[in-house]
C-alpha positions as CSV (number, residue, x, y, z in Angstrom):
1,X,32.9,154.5,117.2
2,X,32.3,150.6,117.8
3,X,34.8,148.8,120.2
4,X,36.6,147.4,116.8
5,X,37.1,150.6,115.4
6,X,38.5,151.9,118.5
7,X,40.8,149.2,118.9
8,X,41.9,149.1,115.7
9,X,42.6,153.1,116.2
10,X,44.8,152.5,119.4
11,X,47.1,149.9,117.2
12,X,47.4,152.4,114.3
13,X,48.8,154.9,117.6
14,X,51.0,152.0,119.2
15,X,52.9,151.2,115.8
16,X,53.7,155.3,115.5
17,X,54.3,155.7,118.4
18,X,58.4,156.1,119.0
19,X,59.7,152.7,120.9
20,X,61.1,153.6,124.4
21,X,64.9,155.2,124.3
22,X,66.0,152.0,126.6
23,X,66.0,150.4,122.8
24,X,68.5,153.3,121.8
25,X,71.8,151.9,121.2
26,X,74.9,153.6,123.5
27,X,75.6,156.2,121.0
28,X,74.1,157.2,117.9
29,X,72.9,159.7,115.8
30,X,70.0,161.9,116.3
31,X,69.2,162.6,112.7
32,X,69.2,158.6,112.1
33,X,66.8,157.9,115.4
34,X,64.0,160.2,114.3
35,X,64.1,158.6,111.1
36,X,63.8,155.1,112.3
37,X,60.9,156.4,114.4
38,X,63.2,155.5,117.6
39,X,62.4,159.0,119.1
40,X,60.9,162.2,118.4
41,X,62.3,165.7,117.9
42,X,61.0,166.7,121.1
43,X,63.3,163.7,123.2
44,X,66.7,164.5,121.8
45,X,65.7,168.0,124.2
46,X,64.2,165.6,126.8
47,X,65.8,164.2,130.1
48,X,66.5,160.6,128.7
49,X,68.6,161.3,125.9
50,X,72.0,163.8,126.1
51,X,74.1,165.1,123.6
52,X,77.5,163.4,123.0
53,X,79.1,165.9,120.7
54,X,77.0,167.9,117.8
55,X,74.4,165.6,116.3
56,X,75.7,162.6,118.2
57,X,73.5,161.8,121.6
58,X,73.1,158.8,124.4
59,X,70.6,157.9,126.5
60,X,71.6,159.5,130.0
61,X,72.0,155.9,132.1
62,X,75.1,155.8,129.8
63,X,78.1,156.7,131.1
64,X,79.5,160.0,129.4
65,X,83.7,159.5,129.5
66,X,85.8,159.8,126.6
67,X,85.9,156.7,124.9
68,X,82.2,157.3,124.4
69,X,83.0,160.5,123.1
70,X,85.5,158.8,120.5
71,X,82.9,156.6,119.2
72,X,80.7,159.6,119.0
73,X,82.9,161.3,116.7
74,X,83.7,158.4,114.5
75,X,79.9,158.6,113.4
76,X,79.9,161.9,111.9
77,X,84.1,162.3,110.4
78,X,84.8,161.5,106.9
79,X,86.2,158.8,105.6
80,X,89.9,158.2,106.5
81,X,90.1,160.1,109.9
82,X,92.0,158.5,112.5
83,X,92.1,158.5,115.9
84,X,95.0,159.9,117.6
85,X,96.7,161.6,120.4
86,X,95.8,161.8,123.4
87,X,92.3,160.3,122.7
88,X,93.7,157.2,121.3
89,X,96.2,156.8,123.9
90,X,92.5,156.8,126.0
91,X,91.2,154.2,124.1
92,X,94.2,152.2,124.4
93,X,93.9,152.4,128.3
94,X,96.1,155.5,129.1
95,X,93.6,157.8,130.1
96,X,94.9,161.3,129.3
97,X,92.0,162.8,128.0
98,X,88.6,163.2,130.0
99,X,85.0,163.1,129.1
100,X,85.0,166.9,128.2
101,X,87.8,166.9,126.4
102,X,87.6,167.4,122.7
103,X,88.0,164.1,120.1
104,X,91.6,164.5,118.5
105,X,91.7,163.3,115.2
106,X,93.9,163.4,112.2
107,X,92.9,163.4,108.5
108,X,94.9,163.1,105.2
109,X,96.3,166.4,103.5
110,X,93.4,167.6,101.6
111,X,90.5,166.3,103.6
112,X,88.2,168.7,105.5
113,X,87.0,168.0,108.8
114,X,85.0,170.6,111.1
115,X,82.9,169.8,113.9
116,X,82.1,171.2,117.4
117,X,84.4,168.7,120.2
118,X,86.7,167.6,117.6
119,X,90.2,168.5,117.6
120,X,91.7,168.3,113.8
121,X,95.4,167.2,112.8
122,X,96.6,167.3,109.4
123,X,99.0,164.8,108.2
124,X,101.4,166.5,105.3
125,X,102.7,163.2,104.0
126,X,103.7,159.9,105.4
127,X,101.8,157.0,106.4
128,X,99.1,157.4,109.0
129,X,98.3,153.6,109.8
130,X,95.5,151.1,108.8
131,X,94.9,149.5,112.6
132,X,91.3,149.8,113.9
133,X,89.8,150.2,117.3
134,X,86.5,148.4,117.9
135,X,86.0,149.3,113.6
136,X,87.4,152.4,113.8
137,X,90.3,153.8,112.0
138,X,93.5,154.9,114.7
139,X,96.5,156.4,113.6
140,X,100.2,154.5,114.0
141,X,101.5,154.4,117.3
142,X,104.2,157.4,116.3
143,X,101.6,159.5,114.5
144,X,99.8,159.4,118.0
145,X,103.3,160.0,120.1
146,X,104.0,163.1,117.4
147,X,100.4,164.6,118.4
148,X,100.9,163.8,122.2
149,X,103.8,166.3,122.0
150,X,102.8,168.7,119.2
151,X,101.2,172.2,120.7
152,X,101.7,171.2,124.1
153,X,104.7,172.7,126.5
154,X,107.8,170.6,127.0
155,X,106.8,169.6,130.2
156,X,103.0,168.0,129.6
157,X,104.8,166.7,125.9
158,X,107.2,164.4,128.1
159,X,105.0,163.6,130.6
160,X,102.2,162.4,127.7
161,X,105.4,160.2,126.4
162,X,106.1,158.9,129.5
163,X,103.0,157.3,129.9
164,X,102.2,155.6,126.9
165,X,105.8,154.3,126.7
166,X,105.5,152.8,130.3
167,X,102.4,151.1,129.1
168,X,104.1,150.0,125.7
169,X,101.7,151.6,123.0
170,X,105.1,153.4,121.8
171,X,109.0,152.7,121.5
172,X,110.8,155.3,122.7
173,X,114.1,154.5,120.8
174,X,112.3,153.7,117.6
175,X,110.1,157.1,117.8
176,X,113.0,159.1,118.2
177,X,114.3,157.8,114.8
178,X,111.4,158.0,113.3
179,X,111.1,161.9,114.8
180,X,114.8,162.7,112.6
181,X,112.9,161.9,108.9
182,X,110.3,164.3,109.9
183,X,109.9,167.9,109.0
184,X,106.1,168.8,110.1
185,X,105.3,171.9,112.2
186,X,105.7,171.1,116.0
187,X,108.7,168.2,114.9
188,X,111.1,170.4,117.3
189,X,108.8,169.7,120.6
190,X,108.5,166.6,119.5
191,X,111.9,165.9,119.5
192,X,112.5,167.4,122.9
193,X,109.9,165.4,124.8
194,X,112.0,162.5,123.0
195,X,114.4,163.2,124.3
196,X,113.4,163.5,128.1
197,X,111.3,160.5,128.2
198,X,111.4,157.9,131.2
199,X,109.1,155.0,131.0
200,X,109.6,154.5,134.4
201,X,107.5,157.5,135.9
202,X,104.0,156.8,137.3
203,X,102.0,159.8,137.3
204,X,101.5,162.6,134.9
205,X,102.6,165.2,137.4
206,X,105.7,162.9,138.5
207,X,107.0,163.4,134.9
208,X,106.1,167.0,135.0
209,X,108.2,167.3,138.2
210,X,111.2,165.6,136.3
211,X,111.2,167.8,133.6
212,X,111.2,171.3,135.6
213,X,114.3,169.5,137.5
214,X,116.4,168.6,134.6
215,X,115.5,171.7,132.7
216,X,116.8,173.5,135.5
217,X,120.3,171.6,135.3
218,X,119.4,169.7,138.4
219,X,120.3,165.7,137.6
220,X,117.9,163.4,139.1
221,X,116.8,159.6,139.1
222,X,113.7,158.2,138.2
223,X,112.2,155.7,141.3
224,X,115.2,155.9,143.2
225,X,115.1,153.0,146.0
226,X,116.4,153.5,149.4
227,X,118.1,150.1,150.3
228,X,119.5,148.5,153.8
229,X,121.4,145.4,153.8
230,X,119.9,144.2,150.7
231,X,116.2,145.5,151.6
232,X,114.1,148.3,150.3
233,X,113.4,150.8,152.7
234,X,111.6,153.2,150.3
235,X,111.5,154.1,146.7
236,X,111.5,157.7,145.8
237,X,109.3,159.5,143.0
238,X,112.8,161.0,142.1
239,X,116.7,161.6,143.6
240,X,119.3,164.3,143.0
241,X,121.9,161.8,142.1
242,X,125.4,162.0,144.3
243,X,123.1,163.0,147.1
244,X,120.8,162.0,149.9
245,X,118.1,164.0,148.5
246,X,114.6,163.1,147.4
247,X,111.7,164.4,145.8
248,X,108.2,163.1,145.9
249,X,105.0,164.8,144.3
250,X,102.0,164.6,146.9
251,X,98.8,164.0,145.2
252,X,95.4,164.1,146.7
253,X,95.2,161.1,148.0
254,X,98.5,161.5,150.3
255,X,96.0,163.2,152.9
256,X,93.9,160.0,153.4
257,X,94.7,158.9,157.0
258,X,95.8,155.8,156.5
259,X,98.1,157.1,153.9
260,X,99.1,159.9,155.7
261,X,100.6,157.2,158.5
262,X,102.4,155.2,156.1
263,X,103.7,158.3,154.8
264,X,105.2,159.5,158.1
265,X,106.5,156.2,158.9
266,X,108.0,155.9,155.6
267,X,109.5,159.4,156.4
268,X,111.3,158.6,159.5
269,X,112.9,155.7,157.7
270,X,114.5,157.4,155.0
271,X,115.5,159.9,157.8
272,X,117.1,157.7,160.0
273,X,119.4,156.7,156.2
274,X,120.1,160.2,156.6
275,X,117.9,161.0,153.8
276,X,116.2,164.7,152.7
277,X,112.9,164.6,151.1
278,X,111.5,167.4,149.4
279,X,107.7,167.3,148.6
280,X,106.3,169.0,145.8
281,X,102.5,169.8,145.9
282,X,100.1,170.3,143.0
283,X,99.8,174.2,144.2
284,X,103.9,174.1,144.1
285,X,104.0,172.7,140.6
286,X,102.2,175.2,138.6
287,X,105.1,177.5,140.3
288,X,108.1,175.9,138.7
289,X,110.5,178.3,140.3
290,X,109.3,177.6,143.2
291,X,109.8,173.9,143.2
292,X,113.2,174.4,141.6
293,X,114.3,176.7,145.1
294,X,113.2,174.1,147.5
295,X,115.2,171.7,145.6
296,X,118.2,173.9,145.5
297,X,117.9,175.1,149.2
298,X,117.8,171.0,149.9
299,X,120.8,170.3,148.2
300,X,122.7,172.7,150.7
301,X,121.9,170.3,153.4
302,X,121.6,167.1,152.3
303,X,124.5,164.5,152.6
304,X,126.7,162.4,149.9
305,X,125.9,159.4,148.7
């Protein structure tokens, strides 16, 4: 074979041959790629490209959370389906659902929708919103409270209203009202959660905490502060109102060192305003009896406002 031929030969090779994946675009679809000659069968397998959700892949340098996993669904659902829940409370910038966690969608009565890491919602009737996300279809901020609640315990329902009304994605007051036309399955949780909600918590487990209290007939405040001649001492995750009695939740990051100072010298303060504080640890919280006794056994000792 001359030097021509040969060349020529290597040129026919080079325009087969798939471009790299670092032309692949964040998130796309594996059956499109192959046919644009972007990759071949053998790379959606290979160490460069990992799957998103069924048929939907990325390259790996890519960042897998779930806002890429929402985009990923919105290439293979039919037309219509809106995000919802606690996905598009994620996309929105309340991040209540994780990169593992499936896609939650709703879709008009009469619209079929099944596919591996998408959760399905069916709306019976009503309107489900026309607002988009970067092009893609999201349900109306009350459709997405209603599925923040809906098969989920009383507890986790409030706690997933909590959050996106303290962000402002939802009205509390005008979702309630909108909760009384409704007669869908799951409308009864909804309305409970509605009913509990407190914009002003600032965790997830904080509003958890809340709700076993209340639930348990214990009244309590929502960031209580702890004042001295007109200046804050300390603000409290919660208060047994009437009393002298607080309740923080410790998270993870209350062992850091430097926390764990601040912490102590934050304790002595409220203690020297005659102050109890109870804290409730993630082990303690999946025992909701067991936080509801050390509250109890608290209120025995602690002092009147």
């Amino acid at each position: 074979m001359s030097a021509v031929a040969r060349g020529a030969d290597r040129q026919v090779h080079r325009v087969r041959r798939p471009r790299p994946v670092a032309d692949l675009p964040d998130v796309f679809l594996g059956t499109q790629a192959l046919a644009a000659g972007l990759l071949k069968a053998s790379q959606l397998r290979g160490p460069h490209v990992q799957r998103v959700i069924r048929g939907v892949y990325r390259p790996t340098w890519v960042p897998h959370d779930h806002v890429l996993a929402c985009r990923a669904a919105a290439l293979v659902v039919p037309p219509g389906t809106r995000l919802t829940g606690r996905s598009l409370a994620t996309v929105r910038g309340v991040p209540l659902a994780g990169a593992r966690d499936p896609v939650e969608v709703v879709v008009p009565h009469g619209v079929e929708l099944r596919h591996a890491g998408i959760a399905v919602r069916r709306a019976s009737r009503g309107p489900l919103g026309d607002q988009r996300w970067e092009g893609i279809l999201v349900a109306h901020p009350h459709r997405m409270a209603f599925d923040l609640c809906a098969r989920h315990d009383t507890a986790t329902a409030t706690a997933h209203l909590d959050a996106v009304v303290r962000a402002g994605l939802v009205d509390a007051d005008r979702f309630a009202a909108w909760l009384l036309q409704r007669r869908d399955d799951d409308v009864r949780a909804a309305r409970r959660a509605s009913l509990l909600v407190d914009g002003r918590a600032e965790s997830l487990p904080e509003s958890r905490l809340r709700v076993v209290l209340v639930t348990a007939g214990i009244d309590v405040e929502v960031q209580h502060r702890v004042t001295r001649d007109g200046r804050t001492v300390a603000r409290l995750d919660l208060a047994v109102r009437g009393l002298r009695l607080g309740i923080d939740y410790d998270g993870a990051w209350h062992a850091l060192r430097e926390q764990l100072q601040r912490d102590r010298q934050r304790l002595n303060d409220l203690q020297a305003e005659g102050w109890v504080v109870v804290h409730v640890t993630a082990a303690m919280l999946r025992d909701p009896a067991s936080v509801v006794a050390a509250v109890r056994q608290a209120m025995l000792i602690a002092r009147p406002l």
